[in-house]
C-alpha positions in Angstrom: 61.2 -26.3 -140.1 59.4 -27.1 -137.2 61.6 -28.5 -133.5 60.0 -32.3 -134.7 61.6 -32.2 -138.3 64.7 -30.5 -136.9 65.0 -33.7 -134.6 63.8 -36.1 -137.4 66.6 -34.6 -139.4 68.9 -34.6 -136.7 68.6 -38.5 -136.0 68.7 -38.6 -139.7 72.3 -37.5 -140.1 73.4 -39.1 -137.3 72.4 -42.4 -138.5 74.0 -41.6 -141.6 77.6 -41.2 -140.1 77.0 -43.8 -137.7 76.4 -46.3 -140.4 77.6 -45.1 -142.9 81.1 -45.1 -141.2 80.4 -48.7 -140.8 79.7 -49.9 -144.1 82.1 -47.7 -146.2 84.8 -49.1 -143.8 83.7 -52.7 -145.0 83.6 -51.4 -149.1 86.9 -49.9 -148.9 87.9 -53.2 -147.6 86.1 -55.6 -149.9 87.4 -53.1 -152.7 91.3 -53.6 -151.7 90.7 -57.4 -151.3 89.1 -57.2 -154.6 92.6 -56.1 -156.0 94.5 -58.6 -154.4 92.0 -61.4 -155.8 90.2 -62.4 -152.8 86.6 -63.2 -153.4 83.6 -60.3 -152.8 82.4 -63.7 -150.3 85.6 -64.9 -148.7 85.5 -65.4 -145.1 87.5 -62.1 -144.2 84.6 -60.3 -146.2 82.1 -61.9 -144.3 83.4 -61.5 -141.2 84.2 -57.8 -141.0 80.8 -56.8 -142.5 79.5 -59.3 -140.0 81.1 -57.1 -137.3 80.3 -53.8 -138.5 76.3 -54.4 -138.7 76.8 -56.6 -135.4 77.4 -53.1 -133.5 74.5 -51.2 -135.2 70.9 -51.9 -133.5 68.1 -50.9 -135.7 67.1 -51.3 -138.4 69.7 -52.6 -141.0 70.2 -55.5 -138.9 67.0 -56.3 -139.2 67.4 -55.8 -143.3 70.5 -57.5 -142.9 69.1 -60.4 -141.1 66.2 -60.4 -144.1 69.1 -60.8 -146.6 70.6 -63.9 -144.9 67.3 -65.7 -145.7 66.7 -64.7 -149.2 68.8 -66.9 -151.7 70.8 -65.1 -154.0 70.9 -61.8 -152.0 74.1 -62.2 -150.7 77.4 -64.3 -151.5 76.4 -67.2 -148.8 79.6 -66.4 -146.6 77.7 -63.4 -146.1 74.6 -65.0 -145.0 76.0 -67.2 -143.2 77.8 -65.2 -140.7 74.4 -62.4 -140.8 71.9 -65.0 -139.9 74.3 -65.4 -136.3 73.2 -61.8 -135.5 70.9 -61.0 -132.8 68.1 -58.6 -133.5 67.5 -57.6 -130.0 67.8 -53.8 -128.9 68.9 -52.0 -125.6 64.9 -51.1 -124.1 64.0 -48.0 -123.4 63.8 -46.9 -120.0 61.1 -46.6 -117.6 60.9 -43.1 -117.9 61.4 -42.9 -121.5 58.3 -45.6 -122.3 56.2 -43.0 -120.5 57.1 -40.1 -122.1 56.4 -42.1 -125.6 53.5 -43.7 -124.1 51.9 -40.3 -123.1 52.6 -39.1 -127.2 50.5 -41.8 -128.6 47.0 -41.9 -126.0 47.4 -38.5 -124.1 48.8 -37.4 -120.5 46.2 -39.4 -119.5 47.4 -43.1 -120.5 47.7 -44.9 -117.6 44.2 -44.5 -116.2 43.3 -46.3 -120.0 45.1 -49.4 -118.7 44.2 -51.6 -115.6 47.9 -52.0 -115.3 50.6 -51.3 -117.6 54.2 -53.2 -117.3 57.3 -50.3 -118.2 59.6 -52.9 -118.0 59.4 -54.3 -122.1 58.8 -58.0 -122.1 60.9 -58.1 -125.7 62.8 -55.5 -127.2 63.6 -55.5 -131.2 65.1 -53.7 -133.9 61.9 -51.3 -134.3 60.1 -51.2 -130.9 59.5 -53.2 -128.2 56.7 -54.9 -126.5 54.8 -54.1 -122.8 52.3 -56.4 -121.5 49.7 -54.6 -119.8 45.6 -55.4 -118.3 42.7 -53.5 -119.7 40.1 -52.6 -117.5 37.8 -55.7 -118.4 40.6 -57.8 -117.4 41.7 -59.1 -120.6 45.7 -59.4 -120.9 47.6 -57.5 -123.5 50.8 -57.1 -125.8 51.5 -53.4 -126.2 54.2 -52.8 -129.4 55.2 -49.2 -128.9 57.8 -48.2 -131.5 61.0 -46.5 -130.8 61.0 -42.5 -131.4 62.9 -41.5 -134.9 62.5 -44.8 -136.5 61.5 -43.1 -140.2 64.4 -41.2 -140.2 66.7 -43.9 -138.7 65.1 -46.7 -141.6 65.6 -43.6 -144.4 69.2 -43.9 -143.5 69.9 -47.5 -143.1 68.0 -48.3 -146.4 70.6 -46.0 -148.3 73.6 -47.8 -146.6 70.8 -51.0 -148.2 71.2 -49.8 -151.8 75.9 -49.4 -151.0 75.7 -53.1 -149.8 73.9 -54.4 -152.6 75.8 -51.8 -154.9 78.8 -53.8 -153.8 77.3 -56.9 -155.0 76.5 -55.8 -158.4 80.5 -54.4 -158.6 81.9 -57.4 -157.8 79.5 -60.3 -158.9 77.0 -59.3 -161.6 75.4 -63.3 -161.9 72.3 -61.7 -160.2 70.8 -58.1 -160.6 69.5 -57.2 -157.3 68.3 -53.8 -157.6 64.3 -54.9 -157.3 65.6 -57.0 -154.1 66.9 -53.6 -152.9 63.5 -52.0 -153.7 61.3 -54.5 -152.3 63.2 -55.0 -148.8 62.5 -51.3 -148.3 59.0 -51.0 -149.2 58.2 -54.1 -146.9 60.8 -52.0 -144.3 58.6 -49.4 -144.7 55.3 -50.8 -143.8 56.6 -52.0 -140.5 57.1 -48.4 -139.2 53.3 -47.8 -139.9 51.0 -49.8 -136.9 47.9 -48.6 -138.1 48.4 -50.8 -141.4 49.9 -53.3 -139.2 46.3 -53.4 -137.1 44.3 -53.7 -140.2 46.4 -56.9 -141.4 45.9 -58.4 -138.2 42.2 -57.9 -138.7 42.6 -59.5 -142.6 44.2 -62.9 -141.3 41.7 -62.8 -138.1 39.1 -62.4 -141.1 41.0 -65.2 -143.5 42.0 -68.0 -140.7 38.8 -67.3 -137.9 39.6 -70.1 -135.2 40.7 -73.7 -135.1 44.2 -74.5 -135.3 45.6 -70.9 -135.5 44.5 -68.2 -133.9 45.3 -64.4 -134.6 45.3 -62.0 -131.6 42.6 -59.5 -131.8 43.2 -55.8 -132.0 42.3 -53.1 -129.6 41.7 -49.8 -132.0 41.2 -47.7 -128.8 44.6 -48.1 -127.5 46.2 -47.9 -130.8 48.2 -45.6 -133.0 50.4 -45.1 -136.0 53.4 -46.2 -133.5 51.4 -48.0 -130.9 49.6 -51.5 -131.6 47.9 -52.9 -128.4 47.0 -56.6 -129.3 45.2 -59.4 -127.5 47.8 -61.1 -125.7 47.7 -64.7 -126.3 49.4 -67.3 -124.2 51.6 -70.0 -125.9 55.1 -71.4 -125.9 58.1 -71.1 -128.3 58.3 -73.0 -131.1 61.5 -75.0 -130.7 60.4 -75.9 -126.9 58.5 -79.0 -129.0 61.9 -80.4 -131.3 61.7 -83.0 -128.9 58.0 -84.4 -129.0 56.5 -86.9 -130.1 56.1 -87.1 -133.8 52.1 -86.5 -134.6 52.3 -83.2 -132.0 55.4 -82.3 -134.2 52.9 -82.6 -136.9 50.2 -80.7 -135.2 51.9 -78.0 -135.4 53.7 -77.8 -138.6 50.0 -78.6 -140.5 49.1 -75.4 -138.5 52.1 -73.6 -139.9 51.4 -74.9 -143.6 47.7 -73.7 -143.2 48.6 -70.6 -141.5 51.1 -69.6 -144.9 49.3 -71.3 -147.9 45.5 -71.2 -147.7 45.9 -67.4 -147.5 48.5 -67.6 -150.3 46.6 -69.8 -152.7 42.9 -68.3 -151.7 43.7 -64.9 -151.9 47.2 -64.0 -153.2 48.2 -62.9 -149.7 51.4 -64.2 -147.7 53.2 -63.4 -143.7 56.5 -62.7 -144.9 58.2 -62.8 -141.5 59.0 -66.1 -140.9 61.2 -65.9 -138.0 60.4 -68.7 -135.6 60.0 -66.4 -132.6 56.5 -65.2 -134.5 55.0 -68.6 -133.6 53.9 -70.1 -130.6 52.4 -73.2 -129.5 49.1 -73.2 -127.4 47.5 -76.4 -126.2 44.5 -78.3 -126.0 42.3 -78.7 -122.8 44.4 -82.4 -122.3 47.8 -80.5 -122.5 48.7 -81.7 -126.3 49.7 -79.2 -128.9 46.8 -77.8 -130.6 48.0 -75.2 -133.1 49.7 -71.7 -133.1 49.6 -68.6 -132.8 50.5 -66.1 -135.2 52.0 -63.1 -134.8 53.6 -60.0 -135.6 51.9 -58.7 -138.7 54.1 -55.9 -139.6 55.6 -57.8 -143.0 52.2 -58.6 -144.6 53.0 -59.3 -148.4 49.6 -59.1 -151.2 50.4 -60.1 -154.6 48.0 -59.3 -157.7 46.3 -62.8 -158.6 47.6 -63.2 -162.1 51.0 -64.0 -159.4 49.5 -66.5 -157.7 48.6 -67.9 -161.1 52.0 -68.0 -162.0 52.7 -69.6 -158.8 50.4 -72.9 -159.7 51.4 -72.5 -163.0 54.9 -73.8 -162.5 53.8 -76.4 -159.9 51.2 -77.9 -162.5 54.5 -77.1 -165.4 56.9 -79.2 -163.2 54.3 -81.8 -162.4 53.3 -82.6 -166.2 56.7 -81.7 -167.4 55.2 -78.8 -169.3 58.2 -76.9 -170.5 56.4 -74.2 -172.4 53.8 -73.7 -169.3 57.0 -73.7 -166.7 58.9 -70.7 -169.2 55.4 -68.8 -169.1 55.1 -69.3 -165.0 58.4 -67.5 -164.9 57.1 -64.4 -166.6 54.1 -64.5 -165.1 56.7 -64.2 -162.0 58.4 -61.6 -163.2 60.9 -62.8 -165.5 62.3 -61.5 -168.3 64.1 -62.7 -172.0 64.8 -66.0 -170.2 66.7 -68.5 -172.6 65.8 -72.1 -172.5 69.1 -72.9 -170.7 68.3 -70.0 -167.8 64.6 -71.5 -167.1 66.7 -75.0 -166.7 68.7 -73.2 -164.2 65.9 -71.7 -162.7 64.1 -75.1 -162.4 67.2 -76.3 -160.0 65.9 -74.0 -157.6 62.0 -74.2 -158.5 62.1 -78.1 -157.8 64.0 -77.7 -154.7 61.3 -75.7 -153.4 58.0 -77.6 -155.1 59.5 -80.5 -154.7 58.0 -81.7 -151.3 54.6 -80.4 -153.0 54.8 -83.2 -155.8 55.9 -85.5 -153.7 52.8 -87.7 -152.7 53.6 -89.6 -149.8 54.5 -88.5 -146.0 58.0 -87.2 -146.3 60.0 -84.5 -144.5 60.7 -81.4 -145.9 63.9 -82.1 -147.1 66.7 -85.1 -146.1 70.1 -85.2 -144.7 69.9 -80.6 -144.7 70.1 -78.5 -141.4 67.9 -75.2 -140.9 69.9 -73.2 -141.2 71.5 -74.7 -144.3 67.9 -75.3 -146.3 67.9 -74.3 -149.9 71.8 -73.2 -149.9 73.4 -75.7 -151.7 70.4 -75.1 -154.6 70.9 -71.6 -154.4 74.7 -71.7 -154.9 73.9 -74.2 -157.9 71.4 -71.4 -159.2 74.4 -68.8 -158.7 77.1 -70.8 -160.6 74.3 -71.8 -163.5 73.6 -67.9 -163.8 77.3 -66.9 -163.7 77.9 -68.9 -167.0 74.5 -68.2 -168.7 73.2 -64.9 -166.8 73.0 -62.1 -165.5 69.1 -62.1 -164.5 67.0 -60.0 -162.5 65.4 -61.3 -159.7 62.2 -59.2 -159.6 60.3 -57.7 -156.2 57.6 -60.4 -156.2 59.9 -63.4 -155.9 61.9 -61.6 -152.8 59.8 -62.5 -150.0 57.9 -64.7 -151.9 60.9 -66.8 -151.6 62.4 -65.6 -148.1 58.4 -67.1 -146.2 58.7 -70.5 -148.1 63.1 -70.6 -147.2 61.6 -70.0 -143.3 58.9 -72.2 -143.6 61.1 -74.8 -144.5 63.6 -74.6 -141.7 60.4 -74.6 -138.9 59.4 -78.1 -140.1 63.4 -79.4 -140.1 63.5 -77.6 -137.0 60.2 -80.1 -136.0 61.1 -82.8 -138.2 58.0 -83.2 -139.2 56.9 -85.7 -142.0 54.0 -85.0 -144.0 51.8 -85.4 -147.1 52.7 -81.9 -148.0 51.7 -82.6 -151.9 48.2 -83.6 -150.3 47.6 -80.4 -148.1 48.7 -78.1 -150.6 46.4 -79.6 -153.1 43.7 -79.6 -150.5 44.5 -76.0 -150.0 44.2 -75.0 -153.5 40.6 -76.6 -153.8 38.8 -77.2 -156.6 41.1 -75.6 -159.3 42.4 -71.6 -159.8 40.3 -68.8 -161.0 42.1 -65.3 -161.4 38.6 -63.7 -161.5 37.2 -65.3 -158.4 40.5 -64.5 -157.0 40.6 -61.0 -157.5 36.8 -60.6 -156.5 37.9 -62.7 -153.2 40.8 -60.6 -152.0 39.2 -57.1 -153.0 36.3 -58.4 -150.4 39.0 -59.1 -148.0 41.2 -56.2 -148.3 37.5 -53.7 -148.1 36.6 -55.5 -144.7 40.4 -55.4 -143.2 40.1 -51.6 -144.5 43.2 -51.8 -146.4 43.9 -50.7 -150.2 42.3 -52.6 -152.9 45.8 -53.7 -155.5 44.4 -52.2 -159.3 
C-alpha cells in the first residue's frame, strides 16, 4: 500500500467514526422513540438528525440537502428542517490551495495564470472556487476540489444507505433502495471534473448562445480535481423577486429552455437545481437578458425510450388515456402497478404536468411557497401508498423529479406567469421519435467526448 492509499484510507476511517458516530446516535434515538410510539417523522426526529448532519461539512450534507428536495425520500419533517442547512465549507487556506494547486498543473502553476486569487470566492461541500486571469486577459472561475473527497463520499454514502435503512424500518409505503443507489452514482460523478468539463462542453454544444449562455472550458488548466471555466459575470437569481413582471419572465423562459429543450431533444437533464447555479446577465440597455448556467457536476442522460415515457404520460393525462398513462409508468420504471396505485400516482403526475396542460399564462402553482412546492401532493402520494403500496421508486424518476421540484420553486421564487403548456409544446416540436432521438444524443455525447448509453 502506497503513503497515498494509506492516507485515502486514513481519511476513510476517520469519516467513518466521525459520521458514523453521528448518525447511529440519531437511529438509536429514532429506534427508542419508535418504542414509545412517536412517529419515524416527528419533530424531535427531525430535529436531532437535523443537528447531527448540521455539524458534518462534506458531503452527506450535500446528499442530505438532495433528499430534502426529492418527494418521498424522507418523512417531510425531515426535509423540512434539512433544506435549512447550509452547504458551505470552512476554505482551505492560502497555503494549502497552493500545495493542491501545485498537484493538479505542476510546481510551476502560477506562471500558467496572469493572476490567481488564493482567497476562494465560494466554498462548498466538495471544493471551492478561485477566480483567477489567464494570460490573454480573459477572467476565470477555478473549482479546485478538496483533497480525500473519494474516500470522504465512500464513507458518507454508507451512513446514505443507514438513513434510508431507517426509512424502510420504520415506514415501508416507499422502497427507496434505487433512491439510495442513484444519489450515489450522481455523488459520484461530481468528484470526477474531467467528466464535469466534457458536460459543460455538451450543453455549450446543445444551448450555443441567446438567452443562456454556458461558460466555456479551459482543458489546459484542467484536471480530474481541477475545472478552470470561463468566468461569466451575472447576478443572483433572487436579486430580481422584485422586478417588473416580463423581466421576471425573461428569465424564467431562460430557465424553462435551459431544463427542457435538452430534456425533450435529447434525453438529457441539469439535475442541480439549486438557485445559486443561475445567474442573471443583462442586455446592453440594463434589462435581464437570460442566464447563466452553471455548475455541471450533476448532469443526468436518460435512454430515449425514458423520455418517451415522459411524453407518454403528458399526452395519457391530456386525452385521458388510462391504458397509455399505466404504460408511461413502466416505461418509467414502474413495476406490478394496480389500477388503484397508477391513480395514486396520477395525484402526483398532475401536480407536476399540470401547468404543462394548462393553456393559458398562469403561474406555476397558486397560493404554495418554494419551499413548500409539491409537499402537500407528495404527502397525498405517501398516505395513498401506505393503504395500497409499498412501491418502488426507481433511479430514473429520482432526479428526474428533484430538477422539475427546483424548477418549480425558481419561477414561485420570480412569480412568473406563463404559457408554460405552449413552450413545452414548442419545445417538443414536431412530435417524438425514439430513433431520431437516440441517433441525436449519440451525436451529442461523441462530440462532448462522453459515453455513448447502449
Amino acid at each position: 500500500m502506497t503513503d497515498n492509499e494509506e492516507n485515502r484510507f486514513s481519511a476513510r476511517a476517520a469519516r467513518y467514526a466521525s459520521v458514523g458516530a453521528r448518525v447511529g446516535g440519531v437511529a438509536a434515538q429514532m429506534a427508542g422513540a419508535r418504542l414509545t410510539g412517536r412517529s419515524l417523522g416527528d419533530a424531535a426526529n427531525a430535529a436531532a438528525l437535523t443537528v447531527a448532519l448540521g455539524s458534518l461539512k462534506g458531503p452527506l450534507m450535500k446528499v442530505a440537502q438532495f433528499m430534502a428536495t426529492i418527494p418521498e425520500a424522507l418523512p417531510a419533517e425531515w426535509a423540512e428542517k434539512l433544506q435549512q442547512l447550509q452547504s458551505n465549507a470552512p476554505p482551505m487556506g492560502a497555503a494549502f490551495v497552493k500545495r493542491r494547486m501545485q498537484a493538479e498543473l505542476g510546481p510551476d502553476w502560477a506562471a500558467r495564470f496572469a493572476s490567481f486569487d488564493l482567497q476562494p470566492a465560494h466554498a462548498a461541500s466538495l471544493g471551492q472556487v478561485h477566480k483567477a486571469t489567464a494570460h490573454d486577459g480573459s477572467r476565470l472561475a477555478c473549482k479546485l476540489q478538496y483533497p480525500n473527497m473519494r474516500s470522504v463520499v465512500e464513507a458518507d454514502l454508507k451512513q446514505l444507505d443507514v438513513l434510508f435503512a431507517l426509512r424502510r424500518r420504520f415506514d415501508g409505503a416507499v422502497d427507496t433502495r434505487e433512491m439510495a443507489a442513484e444519489i450515489g452514482a450522481r455523488v459520484r460523478e461530481e468528484l470526477d471534473y474531467t467528466r464535469e468539463a466534457r458536460h459543460a462542453a455538451l450543453y455549450a454544444d446543445i444551448l450555443g448562445e441567446g438567452d443562456v449562455r454556458v461558460p466555456r472550458v479551459r482543458t489546459d488548466l484542467s484536471t480530474e480535481r481541477l475545472l478552470t471555466l470561463e468566468w461569466l459575470d451575472g447576478e443572483p437569481l433572487l436579486s430580481f423577486v422584485s422586478a417588473e413582471q416580463e423581466e421576471r419572465n425573461t428569465i424564467a423562459r431562460a430557465m424553462f429552455r435551459a431544463w427542457w429543450h435538452p430534456f425533450v431533444r435529447l434525453g438529457i437533464i441539469h439535475g442541480d437545481p439549486h438557485l445559486g447555479n443561475y445567474t442573471v446577465f443583462r442586455d446592453a440597455d440594463g434589462k435581464p437578458a437570460g442566464i447563466n448556467l452553471l455548475d455541471y457536476g450533476c448532469i443526468r442522460i436518460f435512454p430515449p425510450s425514458f423520455v418517451k415515457g415522459v411524453i407518454d404520460l403528458y399526452v395519457g393525462l391530456r386525452d385521458g388515456d388510462e391504458d397509455l398513462v399505466a404504460r408511461a409508468y413502466e416505461i418509467w420504471g414502474f413495476r406490478n402497478l394496480k389500477p388503484e396505485l397508477v391513480e395514486i400516482l396520477n395525484i402526483w403526475a398532475r401536480f407536476i404536468y399540470g401547468p404543462l396542460l394548462d393553456d393559458r399564462e398562469r403561474a406555476i402553482a397558486e397560493g404554495v411557497s418554494p419551499g413548500q412546492y409539491g409537499r402537500e401532493q407528495a404527502f397525498k402520494v405517501h398516505r395513498g401508498l401506505k393503504e395500497r403500496g409499498p412501491v418502488t421508486i426507481p433511479r430514473e424518476f429520482v432526479f428526474m423529479d428533484r430538477a422539475a421540484i427546483g424548477l418549480g420553486g425558481a419561477f414561485l421564487h420570480l412569480d412568473a406567469r406563463m404559457n408554460f403548456c405552449r413552450m413545452f409544446n414548442e419545445a417538443l416540436g414536431d412530435g417524438f421519435d425514439v430513433a431520431e432521438m437516440a441517433a441525436r444524443q449519440r451525436e451529442a455525447l461523441e462530440r462532448a467526448g462522453l459515453p455513448v448509453l447502449p
